[in-house]
C-alpha positions in Angstrom: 25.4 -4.6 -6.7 22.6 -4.3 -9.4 22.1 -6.9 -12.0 20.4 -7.4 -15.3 18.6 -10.1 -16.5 16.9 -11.2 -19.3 15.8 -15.1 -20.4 19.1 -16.6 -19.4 21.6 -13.6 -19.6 22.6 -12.1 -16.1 25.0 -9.8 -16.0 26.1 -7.1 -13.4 25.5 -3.3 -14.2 26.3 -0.2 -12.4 23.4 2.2 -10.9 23.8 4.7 -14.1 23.0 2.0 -16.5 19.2 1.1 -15.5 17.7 3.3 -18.0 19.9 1.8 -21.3 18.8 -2.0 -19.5 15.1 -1.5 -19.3 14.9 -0.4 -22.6 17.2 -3.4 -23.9 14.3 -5.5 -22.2 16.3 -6.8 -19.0 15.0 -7.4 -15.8 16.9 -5.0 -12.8 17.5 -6.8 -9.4 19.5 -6.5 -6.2 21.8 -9.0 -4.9 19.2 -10.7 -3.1 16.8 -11.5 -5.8 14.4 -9.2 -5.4 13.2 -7.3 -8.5 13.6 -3.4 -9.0 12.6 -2.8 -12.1 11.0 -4.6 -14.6 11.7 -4.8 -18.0 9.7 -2.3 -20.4 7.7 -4.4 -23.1 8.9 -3.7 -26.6 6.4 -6.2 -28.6 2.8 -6.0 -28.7 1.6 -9.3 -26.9 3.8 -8.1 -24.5 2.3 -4.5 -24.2 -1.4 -5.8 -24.2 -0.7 -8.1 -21.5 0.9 -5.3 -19.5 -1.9 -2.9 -20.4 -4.6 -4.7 -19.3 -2.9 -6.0 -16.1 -2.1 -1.8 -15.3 -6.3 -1.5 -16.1 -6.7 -4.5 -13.4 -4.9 -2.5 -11.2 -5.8 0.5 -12.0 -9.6 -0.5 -11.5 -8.8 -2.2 -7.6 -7.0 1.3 -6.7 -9.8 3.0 -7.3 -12.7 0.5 -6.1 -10.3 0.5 -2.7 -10.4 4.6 -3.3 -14.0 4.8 -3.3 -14.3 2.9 -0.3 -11.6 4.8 1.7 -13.8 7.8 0.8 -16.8 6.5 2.0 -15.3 5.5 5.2 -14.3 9.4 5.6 -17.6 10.6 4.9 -18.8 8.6 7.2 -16.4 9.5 10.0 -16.8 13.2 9.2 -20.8 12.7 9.9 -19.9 11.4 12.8 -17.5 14.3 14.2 -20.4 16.5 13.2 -23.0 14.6 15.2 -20.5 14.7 18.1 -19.9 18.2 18.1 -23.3 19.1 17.5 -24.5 17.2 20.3 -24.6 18.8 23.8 -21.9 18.7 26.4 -24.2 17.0 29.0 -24.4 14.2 26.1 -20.9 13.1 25.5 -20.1 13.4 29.2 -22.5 11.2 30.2 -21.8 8.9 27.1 -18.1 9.1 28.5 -19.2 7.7 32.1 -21.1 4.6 30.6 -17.8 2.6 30.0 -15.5 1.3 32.2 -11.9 2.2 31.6 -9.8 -0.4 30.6 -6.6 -1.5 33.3 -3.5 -0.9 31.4 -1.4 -3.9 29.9 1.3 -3.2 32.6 -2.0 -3.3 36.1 -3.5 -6.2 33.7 0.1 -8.0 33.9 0.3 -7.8 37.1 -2.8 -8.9 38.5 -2.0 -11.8 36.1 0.9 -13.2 38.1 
């Protein structure tokens, strides 16, 4: 079951009438609570505030973007200095550590 809301006005709607809500202003949630769709601003307060809080967003997507970027170019320079390296190199980097026991051998050694 969907319902609508808007200021104190709930009322229960069927899938196909979302789009006639939203535009009426009214808030779409499930029968839990939780919000689906939220109601399109039709005054301008309204529209600024939502504006500005999209540019917010907006503007952390892409700061967290630029960042997931430079994490791959970084990784990438790495897979290049790996495979440019020679095979003697990476074998004997390979030996260095120790291999970890596995959860189940670490369990039982526990007990």
């Amino acid at each position: 079951m969907l319902y609508a809301e808007r200021g104190n006005k709930v009322k229960q709607i069927s899938e196909n009438d979302i789009p006639r809500c939203l535009e009426q202003g009214y808030l779409i949630k499930n029968e839990r609570g939780i919000v689906l769709h939220e109601a399109v601003p039709t005054d301008i307060p309204n529209l600024k505030l939502a504006f500005a809080r999209h540019q917010k967003e907006i503007k952390a997507l892409k700061d967290v973007i630029a960042k997931k970027d430079a994490e791959i170019k970084s990784l990438q320079q790495q897979l290049i200095q790996i495979a440019s390296t020679p095979k003697q190199q990476v074998e004997s980097t390979e030996t260095v550590a120790p291999k970890k026991k596995s959860s189940k051998a670490a369990a039982k050694t526990e007990e």
